[in-house]
C-alpha positions as CSV (number, residue, x, y, z in Angstrom):
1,X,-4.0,-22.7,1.4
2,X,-2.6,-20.1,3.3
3,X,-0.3,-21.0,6.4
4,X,0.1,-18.3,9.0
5,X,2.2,-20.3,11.5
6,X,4.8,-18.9,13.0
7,X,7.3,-20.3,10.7
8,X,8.3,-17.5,7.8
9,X,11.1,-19.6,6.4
10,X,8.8,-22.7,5.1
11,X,5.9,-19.5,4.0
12,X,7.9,-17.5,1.9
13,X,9.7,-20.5,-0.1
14,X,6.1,-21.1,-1.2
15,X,4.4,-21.8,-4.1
16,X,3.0,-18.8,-6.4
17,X,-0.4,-20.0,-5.4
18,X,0.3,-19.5,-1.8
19,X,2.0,-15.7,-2.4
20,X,-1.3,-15.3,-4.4
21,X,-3.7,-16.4,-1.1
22,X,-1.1,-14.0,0.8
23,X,-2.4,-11.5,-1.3
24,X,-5.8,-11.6,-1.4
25,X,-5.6,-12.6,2.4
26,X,-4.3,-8.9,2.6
27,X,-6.6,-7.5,0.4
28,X,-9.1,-8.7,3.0
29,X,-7.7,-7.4,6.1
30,X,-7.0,-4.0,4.6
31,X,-10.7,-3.6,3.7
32,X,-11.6,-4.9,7.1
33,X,-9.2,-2.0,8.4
34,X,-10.9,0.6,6.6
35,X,-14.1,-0.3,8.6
36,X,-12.2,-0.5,11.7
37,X,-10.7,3.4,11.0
38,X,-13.9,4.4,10.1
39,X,-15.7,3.1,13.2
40,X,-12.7,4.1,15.4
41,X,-12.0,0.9,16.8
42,X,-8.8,1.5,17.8
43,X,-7.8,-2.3,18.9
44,X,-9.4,-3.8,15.9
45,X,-7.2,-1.2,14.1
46,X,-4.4,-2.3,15.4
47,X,-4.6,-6.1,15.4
48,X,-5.8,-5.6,11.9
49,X,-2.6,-3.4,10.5
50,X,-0.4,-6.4,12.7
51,X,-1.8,-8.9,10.4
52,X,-1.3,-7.3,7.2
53,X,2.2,-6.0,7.9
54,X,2.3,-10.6,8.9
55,X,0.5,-11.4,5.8
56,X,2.4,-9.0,3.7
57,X,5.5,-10.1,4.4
58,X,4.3,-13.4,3.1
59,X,3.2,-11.8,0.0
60,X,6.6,-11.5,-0.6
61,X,5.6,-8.3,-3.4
62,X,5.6,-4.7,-2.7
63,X,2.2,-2.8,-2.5
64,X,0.7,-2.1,-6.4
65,X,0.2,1.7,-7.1
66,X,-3.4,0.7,-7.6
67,X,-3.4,-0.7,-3.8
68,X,-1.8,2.3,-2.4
69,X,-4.4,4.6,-4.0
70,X,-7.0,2.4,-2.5
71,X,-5.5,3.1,1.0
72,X,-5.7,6.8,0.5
73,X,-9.0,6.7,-0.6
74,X,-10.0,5.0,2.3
75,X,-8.2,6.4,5.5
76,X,-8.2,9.2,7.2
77,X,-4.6,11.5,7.0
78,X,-3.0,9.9,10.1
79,X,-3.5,6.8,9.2
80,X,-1.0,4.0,10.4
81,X,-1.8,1.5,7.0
82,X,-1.5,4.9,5.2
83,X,2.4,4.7,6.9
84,X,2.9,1.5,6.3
85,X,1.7,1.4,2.9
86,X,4.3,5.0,1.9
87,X,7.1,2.9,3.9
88,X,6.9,0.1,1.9
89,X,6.7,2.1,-1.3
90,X,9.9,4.0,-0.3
91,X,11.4,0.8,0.4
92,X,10.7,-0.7,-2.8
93,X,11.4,2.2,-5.0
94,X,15.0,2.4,-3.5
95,X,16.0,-1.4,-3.7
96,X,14.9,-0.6,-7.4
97,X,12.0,-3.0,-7.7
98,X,9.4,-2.7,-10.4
99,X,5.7,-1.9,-8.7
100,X,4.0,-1.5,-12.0
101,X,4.6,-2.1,-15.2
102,X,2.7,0.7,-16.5
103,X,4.7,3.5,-17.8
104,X,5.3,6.8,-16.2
105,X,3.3,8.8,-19.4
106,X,0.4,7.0,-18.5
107,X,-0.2,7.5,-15.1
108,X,-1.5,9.8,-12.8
109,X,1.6,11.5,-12.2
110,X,2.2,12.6,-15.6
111,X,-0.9,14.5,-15.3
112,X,0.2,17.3,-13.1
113,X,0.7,20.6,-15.1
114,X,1.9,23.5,-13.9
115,X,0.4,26.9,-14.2
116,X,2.6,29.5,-15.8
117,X,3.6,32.0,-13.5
118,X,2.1,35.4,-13.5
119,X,3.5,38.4,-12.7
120,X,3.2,40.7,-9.8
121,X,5.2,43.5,-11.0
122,X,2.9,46.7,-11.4
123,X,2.7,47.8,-15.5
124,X,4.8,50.9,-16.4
């Protein structure tokens, strides 16, 4: 079960069930965020991206590359869980933690190709 006292010393010593609830508590609230952004609720918005910064600090992991496509999928460009989500990820990447375990060759960002440059020079 999940405990979201006020206590984060007793929480994040948990058990890898309870970092697993954490999870999929935030999983939750981010997809009830995405209604919230959508609807313009401003307050829910905000009570909601408080409770998953909580809850994900519980989690104790950084956000998967498959969660933080989700949440650009989902929001809008000025999005605040769209902030917190690239903070995190900067975060992560620089205290050198593994996100996924997939390699670089397979993922999206090996993808991007570049166009060979054409030239704007007139012919002689």
């Amino acid at each position: 079960m999940l405990n979201t006292g006020s206590s984060d010393a007793k929480v994040t010593q948990g058990s890898a069930e309870e970092k697993a609830d954490a999870i999929e508590h935030r999983n939750l609230l981010m997809t009830t965020y995405y209604m919230a952004e959508k609807l313009c609720f401003k307050g829910f918005m905000n009570l909601f991206l408080d409770r998953i910064g909580y809850v994900h600090s519980l989690a104790g992991s950084p956000f998967s590359i498959s969660c933080v496509k989700e949440v650009y999928v989902n929001t809008h460009a000025g999005s605040f869980l769209r902030k917190l989500v690239a903070f995190n990820l900067m975060t992560s990447v620089r205290r050198g933690i593994i996100i996924d375990k997939k390699p670089l060759a397979d993922s999206t960002f090996s993808r991007i190709t570049r166009k060979p440059r054409q030239s704007t020079l007139p012919k002689s």
